[in-house]
N, C-alpha and C positions, 0 to 999 in steps of 0.2 A: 978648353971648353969641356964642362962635366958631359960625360956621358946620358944620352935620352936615356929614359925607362923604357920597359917594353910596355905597349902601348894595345897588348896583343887581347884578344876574348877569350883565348884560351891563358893567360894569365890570372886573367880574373874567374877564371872558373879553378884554377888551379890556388887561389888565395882565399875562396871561399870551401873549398876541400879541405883546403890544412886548418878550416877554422871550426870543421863540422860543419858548414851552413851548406854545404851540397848531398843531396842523398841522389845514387847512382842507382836506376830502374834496371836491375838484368834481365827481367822475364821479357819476351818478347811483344814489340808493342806495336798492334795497326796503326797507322797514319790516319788514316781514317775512321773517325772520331771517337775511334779508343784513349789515344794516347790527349786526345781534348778533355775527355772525359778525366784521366785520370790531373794533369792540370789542374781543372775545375774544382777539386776536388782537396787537391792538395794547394790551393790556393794563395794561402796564407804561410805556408809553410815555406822551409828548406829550397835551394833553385834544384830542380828537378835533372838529371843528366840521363834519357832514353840512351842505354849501350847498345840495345836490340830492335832495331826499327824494321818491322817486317818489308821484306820487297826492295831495301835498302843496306849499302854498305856505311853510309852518314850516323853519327850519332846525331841526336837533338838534344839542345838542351832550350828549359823554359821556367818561367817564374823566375829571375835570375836577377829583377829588377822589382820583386812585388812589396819594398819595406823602406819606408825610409830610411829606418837603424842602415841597413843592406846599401844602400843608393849613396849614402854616405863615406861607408867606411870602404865601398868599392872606389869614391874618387879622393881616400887616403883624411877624412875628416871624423868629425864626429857629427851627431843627428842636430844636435844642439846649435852647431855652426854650421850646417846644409844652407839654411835662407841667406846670410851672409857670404858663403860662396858660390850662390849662383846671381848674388846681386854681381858680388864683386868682377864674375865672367864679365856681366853685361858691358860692368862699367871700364872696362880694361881688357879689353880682345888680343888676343896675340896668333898674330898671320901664320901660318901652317909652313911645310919646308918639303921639298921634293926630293926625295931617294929612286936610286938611278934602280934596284930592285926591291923584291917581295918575294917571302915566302904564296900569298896569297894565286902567286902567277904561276906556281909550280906546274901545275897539272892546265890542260888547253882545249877547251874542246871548243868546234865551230860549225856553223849550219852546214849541212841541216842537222836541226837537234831537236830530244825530245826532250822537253825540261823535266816532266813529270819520272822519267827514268831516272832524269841526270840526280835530282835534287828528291829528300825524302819531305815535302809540301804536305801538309796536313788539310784535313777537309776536315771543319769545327765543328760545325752546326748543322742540324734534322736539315733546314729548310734552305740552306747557300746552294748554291747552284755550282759547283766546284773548289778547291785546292787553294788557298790563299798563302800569301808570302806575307806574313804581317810584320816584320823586325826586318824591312829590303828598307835600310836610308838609299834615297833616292839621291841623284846628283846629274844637275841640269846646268846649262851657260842660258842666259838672254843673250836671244839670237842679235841685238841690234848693239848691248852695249858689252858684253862677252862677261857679265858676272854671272858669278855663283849662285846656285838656290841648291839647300840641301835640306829635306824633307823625308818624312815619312809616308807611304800610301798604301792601304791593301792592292796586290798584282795579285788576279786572279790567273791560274793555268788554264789555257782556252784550247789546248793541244799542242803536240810540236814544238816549236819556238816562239808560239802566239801568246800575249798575256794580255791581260783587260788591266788598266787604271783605273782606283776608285778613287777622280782628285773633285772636289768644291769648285762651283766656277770661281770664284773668287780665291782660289788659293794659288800660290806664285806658280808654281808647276804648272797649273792648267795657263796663266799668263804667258808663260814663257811659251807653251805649247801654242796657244793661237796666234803670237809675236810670229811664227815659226810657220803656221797653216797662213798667215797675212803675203810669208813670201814665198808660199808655195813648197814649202819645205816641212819634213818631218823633224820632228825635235830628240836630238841622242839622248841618252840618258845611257845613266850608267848605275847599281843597284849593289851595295854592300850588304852583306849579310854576315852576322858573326861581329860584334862589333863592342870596342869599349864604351865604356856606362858614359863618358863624357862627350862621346859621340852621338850614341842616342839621345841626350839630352840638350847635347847642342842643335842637334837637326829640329828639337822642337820651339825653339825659341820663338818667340812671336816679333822680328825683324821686319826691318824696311825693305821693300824689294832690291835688289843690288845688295845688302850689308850680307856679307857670307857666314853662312851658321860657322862651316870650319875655323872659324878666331874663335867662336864663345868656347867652341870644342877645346882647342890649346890652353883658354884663360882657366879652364876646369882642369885640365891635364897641369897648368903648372909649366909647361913647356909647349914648343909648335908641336904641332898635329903632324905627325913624316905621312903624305901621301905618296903614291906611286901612280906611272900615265897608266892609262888602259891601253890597252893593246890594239883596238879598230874604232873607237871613238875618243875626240878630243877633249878626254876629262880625266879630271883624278881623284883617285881613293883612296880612303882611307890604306898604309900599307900594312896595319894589324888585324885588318878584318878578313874571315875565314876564305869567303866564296865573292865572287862579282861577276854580275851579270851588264854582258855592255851590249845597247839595241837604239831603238827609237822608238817613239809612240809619236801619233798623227792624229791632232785634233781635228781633223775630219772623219775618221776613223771611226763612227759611234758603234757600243757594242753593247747591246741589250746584257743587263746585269743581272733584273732581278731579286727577291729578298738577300740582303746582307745582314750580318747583326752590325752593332752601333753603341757604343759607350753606356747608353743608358738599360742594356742589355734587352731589348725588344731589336725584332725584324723590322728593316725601314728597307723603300724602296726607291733610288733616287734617279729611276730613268738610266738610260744610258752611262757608259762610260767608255773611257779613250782607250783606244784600239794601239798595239805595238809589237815588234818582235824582237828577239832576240837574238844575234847574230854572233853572240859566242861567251863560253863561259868559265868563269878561271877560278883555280880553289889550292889550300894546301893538301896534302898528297893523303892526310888524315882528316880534313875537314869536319867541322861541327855545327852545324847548321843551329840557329837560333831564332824560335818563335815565339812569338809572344800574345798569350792567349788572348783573342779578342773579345767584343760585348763586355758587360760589367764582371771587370775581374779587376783584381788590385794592379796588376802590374801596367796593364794599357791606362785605368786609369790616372796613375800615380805617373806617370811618364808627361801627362800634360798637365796633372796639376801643379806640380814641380815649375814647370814653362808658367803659364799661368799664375801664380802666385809671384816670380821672379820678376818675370812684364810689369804686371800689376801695380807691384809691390815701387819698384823704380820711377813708375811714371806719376802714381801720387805724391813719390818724395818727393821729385823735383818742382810740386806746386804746394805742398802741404805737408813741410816740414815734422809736422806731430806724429804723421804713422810710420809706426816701426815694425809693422810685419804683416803682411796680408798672406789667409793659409784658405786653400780651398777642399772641403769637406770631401771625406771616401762615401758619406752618406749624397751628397750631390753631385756624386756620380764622377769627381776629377774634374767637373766642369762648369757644373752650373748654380754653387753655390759655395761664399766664401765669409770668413771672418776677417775682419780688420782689426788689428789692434792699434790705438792711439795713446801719446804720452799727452795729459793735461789737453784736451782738446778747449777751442775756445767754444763758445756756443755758434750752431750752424757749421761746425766744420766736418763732424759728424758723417751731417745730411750728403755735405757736398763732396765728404768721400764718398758715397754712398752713389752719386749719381755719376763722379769722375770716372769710379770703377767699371760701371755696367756703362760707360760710354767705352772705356780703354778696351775691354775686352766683353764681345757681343754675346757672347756665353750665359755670364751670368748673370742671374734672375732672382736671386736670392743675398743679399748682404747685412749682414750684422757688425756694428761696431762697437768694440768693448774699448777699455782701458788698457795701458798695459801694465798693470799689476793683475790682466788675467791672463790665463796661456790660453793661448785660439785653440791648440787641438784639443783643452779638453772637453768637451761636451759637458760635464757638470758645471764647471768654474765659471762658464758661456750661458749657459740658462742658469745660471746661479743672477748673475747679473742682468741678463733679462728680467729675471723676478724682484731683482733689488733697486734696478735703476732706469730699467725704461716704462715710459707713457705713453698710453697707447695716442691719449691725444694729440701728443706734443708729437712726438717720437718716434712716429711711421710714417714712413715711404710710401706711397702706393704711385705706381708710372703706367697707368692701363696705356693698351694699344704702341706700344715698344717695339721696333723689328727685335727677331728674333733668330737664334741661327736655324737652321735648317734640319740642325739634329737635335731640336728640341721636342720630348715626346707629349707636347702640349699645345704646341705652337698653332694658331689656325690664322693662315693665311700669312701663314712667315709673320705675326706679330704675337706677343704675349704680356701678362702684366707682370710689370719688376716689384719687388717690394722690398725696403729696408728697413732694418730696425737700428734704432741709435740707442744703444745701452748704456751709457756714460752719467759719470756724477756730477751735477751743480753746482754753482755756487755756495758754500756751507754744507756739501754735504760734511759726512764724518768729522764736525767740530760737535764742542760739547754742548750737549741737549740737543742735538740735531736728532731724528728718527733713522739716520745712518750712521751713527756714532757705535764703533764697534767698540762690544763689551770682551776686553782686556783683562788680568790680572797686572797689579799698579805694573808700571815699565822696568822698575826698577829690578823687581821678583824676578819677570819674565827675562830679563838678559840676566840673570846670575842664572836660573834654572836653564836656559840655551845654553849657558856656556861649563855647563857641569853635567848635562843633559845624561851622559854615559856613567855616572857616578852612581843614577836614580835604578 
């Protein structure tokens, strides 16, 4: 049997250093919302490594995920074949494998605890109302049929070993949690931090309840996923990730939240969230702590568009053979607006990608459909063809009164209007004398001059 790869977060920070693309912060950096600030800031850039985290012996590291070039070449690909291999995840899962240990379990600590000492937790934003965990994959069982749900959620620090869940009612975590308050029972969870890029990408997948993210995880790794048991709850984790926290949360629990920021980078206030504690906490003996700056920043964005374009992009292939790539815009926020490319569409299919989409995924509110002799990401090549090939008559969408999700900063009364535009060519376009007939030098010129090109 070939040997696994290491599958570890400090590998990928150690392959992103030998390549230049990590710059390492010495100076010393507050938690609180200095080291946000400088994130923010550095946004776009390099994955950022805090050496000096005040009040803390933990490095941090962040932006680590904010590029696709980066998301790619971290799960051993190129940019160009990213869409292709998180179809192909979907389409081919491969089950995970259990190691008897982990470095991650080196070091042990257990209640009573204060997380806020144990971990260096950063506080983002003017207006949160404490320390958020934004990069904890969460890892839950459904209490009735004993599968998996592996997710992402902000855990606020609420003191001690208390922490607040910020989860959707409608998302599996809060499901499995009231599956769990129905029988009188609190729901374990267990929380990795520090984690490979196929990890995180797999916990975002947009799954059936029961289907477990850890396969999409392996299908992206190339190999199973080595988890390890946790120590005082019946669950397992990842064994490359840095730190784990293993507790429960009680959906009866409610815990005034408060403003938080939100993808579309405004404060929203969503009432309550689920109450839980932590009963113990395990880390390598050098641990690295990994955050991921939240509100409108590339990296939280790109982590669900990524998800979101994959979903997407699967569930119209299997009704509507023609599209070949659905990509969701850094301008719509990671979420709420995408392009569809289509090969030859026939008339009305367009449309009905158009409306398949913003059924598949409630997010989005905005869809354009080009050809695919355009690239979706570039913004020119996209309103180039808006301007060339769609009608406003024919060719717009309007869906007023739509539900809407909840983190829409538009939405009133949880509904909104969806709108698409279908930018696609007709019947005769680009034949000759047509008014989309592109003007060429004769064909014959133009392939001797492409293929002598470096001669010129």
């Amino acid at each position: 049997m070939t040997a696994m790869q290491d599958q570890s977060f400090r590998t990928m920070l150690a392959r992103l250093d030998a390549c230049g693309d990590l710059h390492t912060v010495r100076r010393t950096v507050d938690p609180r919302f200095e080291l946000g600030a400088v994130m923010s800031l550095r946004r776009h850039g390099p994955a950022q490594l805090f050496a000096s985290v005040a009040g803390h012996a933990m490095r941090i590291a962040g932006n680590v995920m904010n590029a696709r070039e980066r998301v790619a070449r971290l799960l051993g690909t190129d940019k160009a074949a990213l869409p292709g291999r998180l179809l192909a995840a979907l389409a081919s899962p491969v089950p995970p494998v259990l190691v008897e240990a982990a470095p991650v379990q080196a070091v042990v600590h257990r209640a009573p605890l204060d997380l806020a000492c144990l971990l260096p937790v950063p506080t983002w934003f003017e207006h949160e109302t404490g320390p958020y965990i934004t990069a904890g994959v969460i890892v839950a069982k459904d209490p009735e049929t004993g599968r998996r749900n592996v997710s992402i959620a902000r855990l606020r620090l609420d003191g001690g070993g208390r922490v607040m869940v910020g989860i959707a009612r409608n998302h599996h975590l809060n499901v499995l949690a009231e599956k769990a308050r129905a029988q009188g029972e609190s729901l374990p969870i267990a929380v990795a931090i520090g984690n490979h890029a196929a990890v995180l990408l797999g916990s975002q997948m947009y799954l059936g309840l029961g289907d477990d993210e850890y396969d999409i995880a392996g299908a992206l790794l190339g190999e199973p996923l080595q988890l390890v048991r946790c120590l005082t709850v019946p669950l397992e984790v990842p064994a490359g990730a840095e730190i784990v926290l293993e507790g429960a949360i009680d959906a009866a629990d409610l815990v005034a939240e408060g403003s938080v920021s939100e993808f579309h980078g405004f404060y929203v206030d969503y009432g309550p969230g689920t109450g839980g504690t932590i009963g113990c906490v395990t880390h390598r003996p050098d641990a690295v702590y990994q955050a991921i700056l939240p509100g409108y920043a590339p990296e939280h964005c790109l982590l669900g568009a990524l998800a979101i374009e994959a979903v997407c992009c699967a569930a119209l292939q299997r009704v509507i053979p023609a599209v070949r790539r659905v990509f969701v815009t850094d301008g719509g926020m990671g979420r709420l607006h995408a392009v569809i490319a289509m090969h030859r569409p026939r008339l009305g299919e367009g449309k009905r990608a158009v409306i398949l989409a913003m059924g598949q995924i409630n997010l989005l509110k905005l869809v354009i459909v080009v050809e695919d002799d355009i690239d979706p990401e570039d913004a020119t090549q996209v309103e180039w063809s808006l301007a060339a090939r769609f009608r406003g008559d024919e060719d717009l969408v309007v869906l007023p009164g739509l539900k809407a999700d909840r983190c829409d900063p538009v939405h009133e009364n949880l509904t909104v209007t969806k709108i698409g535009l279908v930018a696609c060519t007709r019947p005769g376009d680009g034949e000759r004398g047509s008014r989309s007939e592109f003007a060429t030098a004769p064909a014959e010129v133009l392939a001797r001059v492409r293929a002598q090109l470096g001669d010129y």
